[in-house]
VEXRO-577173 format. One line per field, with one value per residue (C-alpha): residue number from 1; residue in three letters; z negated, x, y. Coordinates in steps of 0.1 Angstrom, whole numbers, plus 5000, padded with zeros to 4 digits. Layout:
BEGIN
num	NUM, ...
residuo	ALA, ...
w	Z, ...
u	X, ...
v	Y, ...
! end
This chain:
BEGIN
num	1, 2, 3, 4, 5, 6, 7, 8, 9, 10, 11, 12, 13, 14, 15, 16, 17, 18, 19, 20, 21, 22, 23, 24, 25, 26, 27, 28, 29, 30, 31, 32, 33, 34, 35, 36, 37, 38, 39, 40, 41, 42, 43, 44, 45, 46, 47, 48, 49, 50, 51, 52, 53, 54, 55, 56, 57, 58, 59, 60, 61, 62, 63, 64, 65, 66, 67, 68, 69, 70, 71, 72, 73, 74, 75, 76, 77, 78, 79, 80, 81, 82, 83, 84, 85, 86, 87, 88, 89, 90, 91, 92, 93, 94, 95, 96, 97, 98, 99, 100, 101, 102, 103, 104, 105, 106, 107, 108, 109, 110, 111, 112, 113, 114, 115, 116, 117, 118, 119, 120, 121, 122, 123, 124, 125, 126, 127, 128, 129, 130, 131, 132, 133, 134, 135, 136, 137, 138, 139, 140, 141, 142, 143, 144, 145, 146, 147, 148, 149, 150, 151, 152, 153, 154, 155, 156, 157, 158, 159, 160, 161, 162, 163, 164, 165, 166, 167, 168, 169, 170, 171, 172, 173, 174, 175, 176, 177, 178, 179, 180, 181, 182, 183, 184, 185, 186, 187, 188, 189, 190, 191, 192, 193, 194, 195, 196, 197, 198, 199, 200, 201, 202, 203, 204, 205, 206, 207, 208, 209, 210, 211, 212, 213, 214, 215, 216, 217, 218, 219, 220, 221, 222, 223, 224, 225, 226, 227, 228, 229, 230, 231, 232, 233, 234, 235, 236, 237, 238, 239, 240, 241, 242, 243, 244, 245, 246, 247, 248, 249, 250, 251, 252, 253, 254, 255, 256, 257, 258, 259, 260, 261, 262, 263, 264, 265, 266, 267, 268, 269, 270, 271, 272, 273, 274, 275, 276, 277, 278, 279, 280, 281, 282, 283, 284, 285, 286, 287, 288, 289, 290, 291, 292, 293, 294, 295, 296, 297, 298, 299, 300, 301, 302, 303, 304, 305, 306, 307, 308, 309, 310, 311, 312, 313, 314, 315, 316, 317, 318, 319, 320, 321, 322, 323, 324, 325, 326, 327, 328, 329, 330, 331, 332, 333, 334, 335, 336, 337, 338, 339, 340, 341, 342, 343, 344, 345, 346, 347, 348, 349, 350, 351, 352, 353, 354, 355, 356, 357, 358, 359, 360, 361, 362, 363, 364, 365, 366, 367, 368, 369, 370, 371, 372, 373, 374, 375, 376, 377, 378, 379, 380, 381, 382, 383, 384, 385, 386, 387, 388, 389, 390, 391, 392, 393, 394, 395, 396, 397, 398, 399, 400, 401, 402, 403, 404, 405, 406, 407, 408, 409, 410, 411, 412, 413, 414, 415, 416, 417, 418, 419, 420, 421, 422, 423, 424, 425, 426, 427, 428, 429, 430, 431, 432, 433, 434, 435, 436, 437, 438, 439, 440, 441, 442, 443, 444, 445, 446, 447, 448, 449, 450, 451, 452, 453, 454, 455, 456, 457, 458, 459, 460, 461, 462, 463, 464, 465, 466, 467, 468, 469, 470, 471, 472, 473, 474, 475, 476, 477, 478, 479, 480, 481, 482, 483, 484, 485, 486, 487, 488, 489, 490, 491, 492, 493, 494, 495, 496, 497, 498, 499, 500, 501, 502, 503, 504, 505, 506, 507, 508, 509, 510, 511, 512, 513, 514, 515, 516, 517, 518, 519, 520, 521, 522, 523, 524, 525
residuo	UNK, UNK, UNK, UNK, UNK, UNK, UNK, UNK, UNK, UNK, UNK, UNK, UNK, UNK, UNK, UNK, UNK, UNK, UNK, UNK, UNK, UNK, UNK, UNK, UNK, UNK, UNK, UNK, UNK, UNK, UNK, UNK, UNK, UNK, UNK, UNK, UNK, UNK, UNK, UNK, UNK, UNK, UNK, UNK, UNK, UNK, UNK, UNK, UNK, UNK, UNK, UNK, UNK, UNK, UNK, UNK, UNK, UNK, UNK, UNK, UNK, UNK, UNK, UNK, UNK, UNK, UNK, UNK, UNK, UNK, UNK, UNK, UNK, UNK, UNK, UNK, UNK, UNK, UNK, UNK, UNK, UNK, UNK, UNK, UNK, UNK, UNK, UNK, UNK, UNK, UNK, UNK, UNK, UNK, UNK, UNK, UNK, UNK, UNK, UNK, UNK, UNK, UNK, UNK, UNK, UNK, UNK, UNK, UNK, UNK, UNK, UNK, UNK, UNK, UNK, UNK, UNK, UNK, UNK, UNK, UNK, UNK, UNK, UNK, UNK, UNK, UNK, UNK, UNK, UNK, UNK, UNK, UNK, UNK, UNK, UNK, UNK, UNK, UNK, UNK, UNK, UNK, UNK, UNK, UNK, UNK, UNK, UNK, UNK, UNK, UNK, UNK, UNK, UNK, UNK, UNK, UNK, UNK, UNK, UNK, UNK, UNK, UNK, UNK, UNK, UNK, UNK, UNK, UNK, UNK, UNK, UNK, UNK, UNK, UNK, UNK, UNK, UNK, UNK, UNK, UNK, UNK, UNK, UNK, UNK, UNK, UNK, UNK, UNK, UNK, UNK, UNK, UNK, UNK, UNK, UNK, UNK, UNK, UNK, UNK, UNK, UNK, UNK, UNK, UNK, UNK, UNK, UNK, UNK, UNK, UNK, UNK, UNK, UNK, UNK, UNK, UNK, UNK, UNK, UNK, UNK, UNK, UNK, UNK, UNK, UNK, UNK, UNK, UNK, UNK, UNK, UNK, UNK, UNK, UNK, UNK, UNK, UNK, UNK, UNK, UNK, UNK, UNK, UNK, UNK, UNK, UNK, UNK, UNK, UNK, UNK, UNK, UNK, UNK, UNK, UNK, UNK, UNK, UNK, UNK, UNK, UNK, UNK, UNK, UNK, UNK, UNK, UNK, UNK, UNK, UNK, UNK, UNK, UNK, UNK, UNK, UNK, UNK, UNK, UNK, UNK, UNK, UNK, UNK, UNK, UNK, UNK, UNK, UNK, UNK, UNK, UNK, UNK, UNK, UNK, UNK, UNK, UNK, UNK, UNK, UNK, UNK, UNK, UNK, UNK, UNK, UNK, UNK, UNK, UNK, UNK, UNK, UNK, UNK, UNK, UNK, UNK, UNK, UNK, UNK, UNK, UNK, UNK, UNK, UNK, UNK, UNK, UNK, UNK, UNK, UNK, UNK, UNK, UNK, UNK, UNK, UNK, UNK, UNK, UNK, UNK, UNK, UNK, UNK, UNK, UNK, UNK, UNK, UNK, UNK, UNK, UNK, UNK, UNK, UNK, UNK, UNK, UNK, UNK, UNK, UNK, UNK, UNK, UNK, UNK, UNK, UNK, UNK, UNK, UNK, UNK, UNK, UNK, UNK, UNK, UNK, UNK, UNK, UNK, UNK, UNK, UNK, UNK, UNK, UNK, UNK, UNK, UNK, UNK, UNK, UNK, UNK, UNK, UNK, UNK, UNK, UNK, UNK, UNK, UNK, UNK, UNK, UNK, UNK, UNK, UNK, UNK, UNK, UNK, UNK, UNK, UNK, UNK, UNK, UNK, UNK, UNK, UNK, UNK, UNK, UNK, UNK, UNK, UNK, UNK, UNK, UNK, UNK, UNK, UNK, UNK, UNK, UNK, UNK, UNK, UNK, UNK, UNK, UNK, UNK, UNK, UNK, UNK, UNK, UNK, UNK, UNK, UNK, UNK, UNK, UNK, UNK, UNK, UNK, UNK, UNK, UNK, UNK, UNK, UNK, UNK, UNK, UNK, UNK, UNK, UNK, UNK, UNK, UNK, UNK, UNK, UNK, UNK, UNK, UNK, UNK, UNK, UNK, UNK, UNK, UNK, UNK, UNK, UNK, UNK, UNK, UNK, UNK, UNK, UNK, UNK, UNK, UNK, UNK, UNK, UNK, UNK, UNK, UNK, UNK, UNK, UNK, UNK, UNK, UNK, UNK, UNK, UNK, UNK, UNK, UNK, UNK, UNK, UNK, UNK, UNK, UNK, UNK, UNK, UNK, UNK, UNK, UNK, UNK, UNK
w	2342, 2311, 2287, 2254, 2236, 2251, 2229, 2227, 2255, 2269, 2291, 2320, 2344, 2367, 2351, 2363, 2384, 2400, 2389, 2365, 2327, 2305, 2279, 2243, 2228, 2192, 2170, 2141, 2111, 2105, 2073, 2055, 2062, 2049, 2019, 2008, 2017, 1993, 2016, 2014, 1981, 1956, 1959, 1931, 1945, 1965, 1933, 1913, 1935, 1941, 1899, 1894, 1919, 1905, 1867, 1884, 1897, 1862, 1842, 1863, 1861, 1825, 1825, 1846, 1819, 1791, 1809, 1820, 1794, 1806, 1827, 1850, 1859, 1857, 1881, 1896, 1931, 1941, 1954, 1995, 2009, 2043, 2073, 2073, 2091, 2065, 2038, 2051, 2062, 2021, 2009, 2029, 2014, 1980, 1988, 1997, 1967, 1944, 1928, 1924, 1892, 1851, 1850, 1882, 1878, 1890, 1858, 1836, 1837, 1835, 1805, 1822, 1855, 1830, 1808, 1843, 1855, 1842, 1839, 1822, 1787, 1772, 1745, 1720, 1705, 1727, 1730, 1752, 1760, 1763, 1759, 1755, 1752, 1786, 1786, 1774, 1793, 1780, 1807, 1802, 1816, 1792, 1774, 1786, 1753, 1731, 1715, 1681, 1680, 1671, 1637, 1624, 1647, 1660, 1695, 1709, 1703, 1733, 1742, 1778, 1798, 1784, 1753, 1731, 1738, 1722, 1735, 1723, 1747, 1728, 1747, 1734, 1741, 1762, 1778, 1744, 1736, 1723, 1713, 1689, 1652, 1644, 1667, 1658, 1629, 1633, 1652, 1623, 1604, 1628, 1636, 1598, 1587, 1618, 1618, 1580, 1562, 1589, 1565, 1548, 1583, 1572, 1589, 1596, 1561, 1545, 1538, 1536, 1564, 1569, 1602, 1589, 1567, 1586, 1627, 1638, 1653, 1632, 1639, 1618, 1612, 1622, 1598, 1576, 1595, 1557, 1559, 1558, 1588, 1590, 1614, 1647, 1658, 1676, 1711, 1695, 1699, 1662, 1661, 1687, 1662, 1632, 1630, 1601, 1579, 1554, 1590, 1599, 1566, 1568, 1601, 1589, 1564, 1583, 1609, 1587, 1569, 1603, 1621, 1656, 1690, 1689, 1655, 1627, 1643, 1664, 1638, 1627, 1655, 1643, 1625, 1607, 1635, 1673, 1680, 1713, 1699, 1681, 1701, 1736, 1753, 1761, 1797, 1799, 1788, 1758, 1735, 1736, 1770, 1790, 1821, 1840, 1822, 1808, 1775, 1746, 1716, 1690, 1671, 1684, 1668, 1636, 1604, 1593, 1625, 1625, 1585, 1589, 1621, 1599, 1575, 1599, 1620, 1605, 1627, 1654, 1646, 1637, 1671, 1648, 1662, 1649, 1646, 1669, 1666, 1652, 1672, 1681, 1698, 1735, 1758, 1766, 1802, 1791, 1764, 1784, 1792, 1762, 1742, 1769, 1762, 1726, 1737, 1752, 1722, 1699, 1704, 1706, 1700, 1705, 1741, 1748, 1742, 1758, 1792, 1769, 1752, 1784, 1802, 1774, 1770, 1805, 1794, 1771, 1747, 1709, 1684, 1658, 1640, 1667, 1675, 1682, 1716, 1724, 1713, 1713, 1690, 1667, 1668, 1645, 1654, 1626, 1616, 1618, 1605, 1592, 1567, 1559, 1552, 1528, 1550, 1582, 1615, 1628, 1636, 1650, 1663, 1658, 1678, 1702, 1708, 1706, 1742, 1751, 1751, 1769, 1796, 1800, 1828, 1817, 1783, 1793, 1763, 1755, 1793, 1789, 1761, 1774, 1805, 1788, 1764, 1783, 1817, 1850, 1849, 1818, 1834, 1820, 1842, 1822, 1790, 1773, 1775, 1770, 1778, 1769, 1771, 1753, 1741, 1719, 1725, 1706, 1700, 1679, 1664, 1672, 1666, 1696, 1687, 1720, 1695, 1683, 1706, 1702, 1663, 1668, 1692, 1672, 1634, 1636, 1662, 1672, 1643, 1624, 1601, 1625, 1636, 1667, 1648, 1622, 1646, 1668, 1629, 1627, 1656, 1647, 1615, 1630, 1654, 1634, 1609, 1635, 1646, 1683, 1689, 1695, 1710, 1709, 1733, 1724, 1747, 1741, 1760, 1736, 1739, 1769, 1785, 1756, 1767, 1802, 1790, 1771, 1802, 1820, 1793, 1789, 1830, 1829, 1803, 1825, 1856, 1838, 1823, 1861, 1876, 1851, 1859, 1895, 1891, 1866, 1888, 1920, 1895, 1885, 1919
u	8748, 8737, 8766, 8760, 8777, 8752, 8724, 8702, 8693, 8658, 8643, 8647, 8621, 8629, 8634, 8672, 8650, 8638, 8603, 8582, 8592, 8564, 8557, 8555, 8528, 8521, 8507, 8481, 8475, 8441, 8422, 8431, 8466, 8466, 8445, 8474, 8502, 8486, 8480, 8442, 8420, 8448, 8485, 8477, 8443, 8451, 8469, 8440, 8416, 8434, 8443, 8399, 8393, 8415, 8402, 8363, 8368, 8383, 8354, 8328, 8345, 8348, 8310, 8305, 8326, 8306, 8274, 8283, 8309, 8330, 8305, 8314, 8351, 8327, 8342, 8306, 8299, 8283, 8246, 8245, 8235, 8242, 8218, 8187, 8210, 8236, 8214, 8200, 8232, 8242, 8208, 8212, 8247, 8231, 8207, 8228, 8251, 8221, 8219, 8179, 8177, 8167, 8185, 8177, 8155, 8120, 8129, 8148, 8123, 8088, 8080, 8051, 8073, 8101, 8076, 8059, 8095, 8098, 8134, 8140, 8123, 8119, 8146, 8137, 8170, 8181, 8218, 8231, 8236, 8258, 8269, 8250, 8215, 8217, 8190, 8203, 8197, 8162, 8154, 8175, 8182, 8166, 8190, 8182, 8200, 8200, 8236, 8230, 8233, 8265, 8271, 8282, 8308, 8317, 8314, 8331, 8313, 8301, 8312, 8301, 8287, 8319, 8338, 8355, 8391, 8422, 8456, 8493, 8519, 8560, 8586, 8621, 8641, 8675, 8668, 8666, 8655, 8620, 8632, 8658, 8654, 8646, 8627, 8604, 8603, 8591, 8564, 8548, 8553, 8530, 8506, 8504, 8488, 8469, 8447, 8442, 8437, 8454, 8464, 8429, 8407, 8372, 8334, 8321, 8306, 8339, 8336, 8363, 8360, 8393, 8396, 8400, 8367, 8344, 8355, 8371, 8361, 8354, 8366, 8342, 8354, 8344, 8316, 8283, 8271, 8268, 8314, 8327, 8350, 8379, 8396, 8404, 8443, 8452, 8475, 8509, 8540, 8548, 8529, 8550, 8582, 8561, 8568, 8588, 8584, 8558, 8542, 8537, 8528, 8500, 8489, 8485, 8465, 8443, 8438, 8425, 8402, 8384, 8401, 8413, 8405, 8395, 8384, 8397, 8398, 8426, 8447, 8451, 8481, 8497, 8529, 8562, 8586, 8592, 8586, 8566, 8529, 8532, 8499, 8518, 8549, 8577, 8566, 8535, 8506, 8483, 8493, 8473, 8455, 8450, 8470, 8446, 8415, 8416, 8406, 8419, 8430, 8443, 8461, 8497, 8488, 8503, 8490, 8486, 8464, 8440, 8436, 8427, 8409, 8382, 8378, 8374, 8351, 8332, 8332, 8364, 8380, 8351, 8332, 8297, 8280, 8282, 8260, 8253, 8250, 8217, 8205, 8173, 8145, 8147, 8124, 8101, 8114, 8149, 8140, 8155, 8191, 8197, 8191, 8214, 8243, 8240, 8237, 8270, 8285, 8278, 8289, 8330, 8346, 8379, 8367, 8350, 8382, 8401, 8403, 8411, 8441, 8456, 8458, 8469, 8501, 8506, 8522, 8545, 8535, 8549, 8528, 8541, 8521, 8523, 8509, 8478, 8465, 8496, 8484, 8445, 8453, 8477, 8471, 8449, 8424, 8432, 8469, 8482, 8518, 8524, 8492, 8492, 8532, 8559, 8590, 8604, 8601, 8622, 8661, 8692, 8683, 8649, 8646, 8669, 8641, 8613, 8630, 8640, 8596, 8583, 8607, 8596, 8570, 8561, 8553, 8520, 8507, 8538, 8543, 8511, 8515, 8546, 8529, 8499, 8525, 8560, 8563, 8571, 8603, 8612, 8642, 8640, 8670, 8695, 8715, 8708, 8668, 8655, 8631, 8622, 8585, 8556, 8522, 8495, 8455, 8428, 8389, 8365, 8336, 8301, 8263, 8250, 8226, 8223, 8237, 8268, 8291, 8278, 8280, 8312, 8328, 8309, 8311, 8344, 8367, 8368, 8362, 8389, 8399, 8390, 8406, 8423, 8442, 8450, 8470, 8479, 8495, 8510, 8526, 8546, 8551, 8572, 8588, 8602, 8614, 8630, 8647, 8636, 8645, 8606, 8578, 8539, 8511, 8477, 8452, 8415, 8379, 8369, 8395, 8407, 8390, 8393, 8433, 8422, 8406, 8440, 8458, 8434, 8434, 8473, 8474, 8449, 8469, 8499, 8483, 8470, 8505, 8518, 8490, 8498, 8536, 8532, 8502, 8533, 8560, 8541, 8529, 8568, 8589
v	7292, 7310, 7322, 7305, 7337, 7358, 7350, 7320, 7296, 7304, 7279, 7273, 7281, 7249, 7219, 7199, 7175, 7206, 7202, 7232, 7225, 7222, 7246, 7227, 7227, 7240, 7210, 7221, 7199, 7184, 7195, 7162, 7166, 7199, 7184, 7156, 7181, 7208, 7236, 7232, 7241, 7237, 7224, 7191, 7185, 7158, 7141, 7151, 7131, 7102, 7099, 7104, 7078, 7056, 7062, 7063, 7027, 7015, 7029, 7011, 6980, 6986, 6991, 6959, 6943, 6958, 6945, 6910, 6899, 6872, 6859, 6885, 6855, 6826, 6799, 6792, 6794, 6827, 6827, 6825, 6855, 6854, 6845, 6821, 6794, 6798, 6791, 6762, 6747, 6750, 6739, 6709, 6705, 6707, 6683, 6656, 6654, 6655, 6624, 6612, 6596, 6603, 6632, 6656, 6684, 6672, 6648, 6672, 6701, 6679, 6657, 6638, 6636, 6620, 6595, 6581, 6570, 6532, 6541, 6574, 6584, 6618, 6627, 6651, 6658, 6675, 6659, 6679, 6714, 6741, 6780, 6806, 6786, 6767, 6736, 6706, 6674, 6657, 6625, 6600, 6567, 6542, 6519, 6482, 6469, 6498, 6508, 6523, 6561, 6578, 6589, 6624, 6641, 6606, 6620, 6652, 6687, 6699, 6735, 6747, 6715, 6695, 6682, 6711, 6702, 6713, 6713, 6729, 6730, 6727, 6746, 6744, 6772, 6780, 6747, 6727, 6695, 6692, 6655, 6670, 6658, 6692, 6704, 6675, 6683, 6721, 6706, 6682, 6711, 6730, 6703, 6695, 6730, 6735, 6701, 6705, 6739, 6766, 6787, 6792, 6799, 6810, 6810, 6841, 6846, 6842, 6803, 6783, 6754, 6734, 6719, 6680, 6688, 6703, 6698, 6671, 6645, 6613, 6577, 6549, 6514, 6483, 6471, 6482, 6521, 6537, 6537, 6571, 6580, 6597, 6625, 6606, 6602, 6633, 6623, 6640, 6633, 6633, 6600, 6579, 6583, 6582, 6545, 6540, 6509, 6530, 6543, 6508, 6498, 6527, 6514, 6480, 6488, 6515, 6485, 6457, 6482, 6481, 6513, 6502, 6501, 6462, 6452, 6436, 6400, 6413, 6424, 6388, 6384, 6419, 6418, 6442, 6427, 6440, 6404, 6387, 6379, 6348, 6339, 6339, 6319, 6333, 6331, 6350, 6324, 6319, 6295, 6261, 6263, 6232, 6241, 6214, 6218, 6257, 6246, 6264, 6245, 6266, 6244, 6259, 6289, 6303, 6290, 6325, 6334, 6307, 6319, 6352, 6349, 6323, 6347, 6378, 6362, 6328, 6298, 6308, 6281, 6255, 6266, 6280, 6306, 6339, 6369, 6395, 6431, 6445, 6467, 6486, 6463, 6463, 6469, 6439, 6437, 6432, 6409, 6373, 6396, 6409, 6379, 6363, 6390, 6380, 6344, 6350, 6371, 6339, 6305, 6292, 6327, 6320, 6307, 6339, 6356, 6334, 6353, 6386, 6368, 6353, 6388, 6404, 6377, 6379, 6415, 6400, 6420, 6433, 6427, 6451, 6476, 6506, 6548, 6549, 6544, 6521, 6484, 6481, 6454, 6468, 6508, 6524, 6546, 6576, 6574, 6606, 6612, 6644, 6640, 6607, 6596, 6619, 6604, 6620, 6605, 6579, 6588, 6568, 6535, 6533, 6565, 6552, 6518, 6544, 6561, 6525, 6519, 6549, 6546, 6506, 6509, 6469, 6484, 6493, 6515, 6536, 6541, 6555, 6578, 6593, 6600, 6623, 6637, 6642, 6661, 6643, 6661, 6636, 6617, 6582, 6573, 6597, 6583, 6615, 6614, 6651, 6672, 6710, 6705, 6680, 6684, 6673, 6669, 6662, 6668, 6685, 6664, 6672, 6662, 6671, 6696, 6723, 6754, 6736, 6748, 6788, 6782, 6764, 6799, 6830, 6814, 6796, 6801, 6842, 6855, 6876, 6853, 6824, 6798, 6810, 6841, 6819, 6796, 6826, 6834, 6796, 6799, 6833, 6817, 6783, 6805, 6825, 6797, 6778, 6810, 6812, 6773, 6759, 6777, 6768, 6778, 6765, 6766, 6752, 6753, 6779, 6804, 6799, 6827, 6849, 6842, 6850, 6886, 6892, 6887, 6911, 6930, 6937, 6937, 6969, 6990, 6985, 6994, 7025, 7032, 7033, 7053, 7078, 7076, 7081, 7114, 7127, 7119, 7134, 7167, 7175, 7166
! end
């Protein structure tokens, strides 16, 4: 045995299972690893390259960027460029959910191909459109019994293939309740300023354009064309507790001028009191129908009703015939069914509606003055609270029976409303009904015209005294007042990938910020 004080161990020249030890073997590094250890052209080169390729990569995408705009995130599906039998397999695809009609492209893209179709005729409007000059759609499907065409920003401005929609999202904070009294009333606050004047928002050219002036969309009553309309009811959650006796009063009036979703005939059975429709038994039937025979005899209706029905539509109760809508002259071929389906419009008009009254007492319904969208008899098509009333919104009890309604799954209109505006997470169950989150939609009015929605993004919306940093401005503004209690998010078709560059935008500087962290953590360790 070797004696360790001797001096080092050498090896042995037999291995203990008596076979020859191997000698080891010196390992040399490869260039590269000599490269990232720093033992090869200079010790930070390897940092060096890694922080250029990194900053290479961002300045071509930055290019790309510079090149494509935001096109470069569009959501549309990439061209195929795979194999022949790929192709074909996503041509044929393409094929089959191409619907033949007015509106396809052998239609769309020749007049003569468009004019020859019996069906379809050649608009030259131009109605439709999008972004960035994209063809508008031109072949239509002619109008067997023509409507008459929509007045000035009656319809929604179109912004990218689809309607320019807005939306704000309320968060309360610390797990608040966006239902609070006060919270509600930071929001019609908010909403007040930003569907009106937004804190003097300007055009491109420095032009003062307020939103309720110049954008919105327009709601017309019921009546002569030549009526001015007004901004339509935005779906906010200010407006289902804006119905205090002067709201309802407001509505009331708003709906016998004409501005609701069924004309002024149905307002006759709309009263002040949370009542059952005088029009309807307690058990779900109309008034005055012959259970054996179905007729309808209306005289177990309500003085009142009978009254204003005569005078809002001549000969309901006497059984004349009234007018029908004047519209543009049909096309010969459809002569015989249009003048049937105006046939069918005169006559007995309280028999015509007769199915429409029975199904809507089979609901039970209220007939008091409500939000719009709620009652298509009783809402009216532009209340809006915070511009249109100097009182609060409702508090104690009448807030309480407000709860009480959008919690009533047999109340079929404010079930719906508190669907769109409260999240599912809204426990109806609980006594204490809360929630930390609602939200408020509405449109912007257009023409139709195939630039509106460029003009609408370039001249109104982005620029620097525009209408999105003017709410972005808002919004800071409310937050701050209500000291951190209420937050708002808007998002809208038009900005929302402006929002979605921010993000990216924000997300780069960071990423750079840490790529420069780790080359100055690796330089100094």
């Amino acid at each position: 045995p070797t004696n360790v004080m001797a001096g080092p161990l050498q090896p042995s020249s037999v291995a203990p299972s008596g076979a020859p030890a191997k000698k080891d073997k010196l390992v040399v590094p490869t260039c590269w690893e000599l490269f990232l250890g720093g033992r090869k052209c200079c010790p930070a080169c390897a940092c060096l390259t890694f922080f250029g390729l990194g900053w290479l990569f961002v300045i071509i995408f930055l290019a790309k960027i510079r090149q494509e705009g935001d096109e470069i995130f569009s959501f549309e599906a990439n061209d195929v460029k795979a194999s022949l039998i790929v192709q074909q397999f996503y041509a044929f695809e393409e094929a089959k959910s191409e619907l033949r009609g007015c509106t396809d492209d052998a239609h769309n893209e020749n007049q003569e191909a468009c004019e020859a179709d019996s069906a379809c005729e050649w608009d030259t409007s131009m109605t439709g459109g999008g972004r960035n000059g994209e063809k508008p759609v031109k072949c239509k499907t002619k109008q067997l019994c023509p409507t008459p065409e929509p007045r000035m920003r009656e319809r929604p401005l179109v912004y990218d293939g689809g309607p320019a929609w807005v939306g704000v999202i309320y968060e309360a904070e610390n797990g608040g309740n966006v239902l609070d009294d006060a919270n509600l009333e930071y929001i019609r606050k908010f909403e007040k300023e930003l569907l009106t004047t937004l804190n003097g928002v300007e055009r491109a050219d420095g032009t003062p354009s307020p939103w309720d002036q110049d954008w919105c969309r327009l709601a017309y009553p019921e009546g002569p064309r030549d009526v001015a309309g007004r901004c339509a009811a935005p779906m906010s959650i200010t407006n289902l507790f804006a119905m205090t006796s002067e709201g309802r009063q407001k509505t009331k009036a708003q709906v016998e001028a004409g501005f609701s979703y069924g004309g002024k005939a149905l307002s006759c059975i709309c009263t002040d009191e949370d009542t059952l429709c005088s029009i309807c038994t307690p058990e779900g039937a109309l008034k005055g129908v012959n259970a054996s025979t179905g007729a309808l005899n209306v005289v177990s209706w309500p003085p009142q009703v009978l009254a204003c029905l005569t005078a809002q539509m001549p000969g309901a109760a006497s059984g004349a015939t009234t007018a029908a809508p004047t519209t543009a002259a049909p096309a010969p071929a459809a002569n015989a069914m249009c003048a049937s389906q105006q046939q069918a419009m005169g006559g007995d008009v309280l028999e015509a509606a007769k199915g429409f009254f029975s199904d809507y007492c089979k609901t039970k319904p209220s007939c008091q003055y409500s939000p719009p969208m709620v009652s298509v008899a009783c809402s009216s098509t532009v209340f809006y609270h915070p511009t249109h009333l100097a009182e609060g919104l409702v508090k104690g009890a009448e807030k309480d029976a407000v709860l009480e309604k959008i919690c009533d799954e047999t109340n079929i209109g404010w079930w719906t409303m508190k669907r769109a505006q409260l999240p599912i997470s809204f426990d109806c169950s609980r006594a204490s009904k809360a929630t930390s989150f609602a939200r408020v939609s509405f449109f912007a009015g257009g023409t139709g015209s195939a630039t509106e929605g460029d003009v609408f993004e370039n001249d109104y919306v982005l620029g620097r005294k525009g209408w999105y940093a003017k709410e972005q401005q808002l919004e800071r503004e409310i937050e701050t007042e209500s000291g951190g209690s209420i937050r708002m998010m808007l998002f809208s078709a038009v900005t929302i990938r402006s929002q979605y560059l921010s993000i990216l935008l924000v997300d780069g500087v960071l990423s750079i910020v840490s790529l420069f962290l780790v080359w100055a953590y690796m330089w100094w360790t």
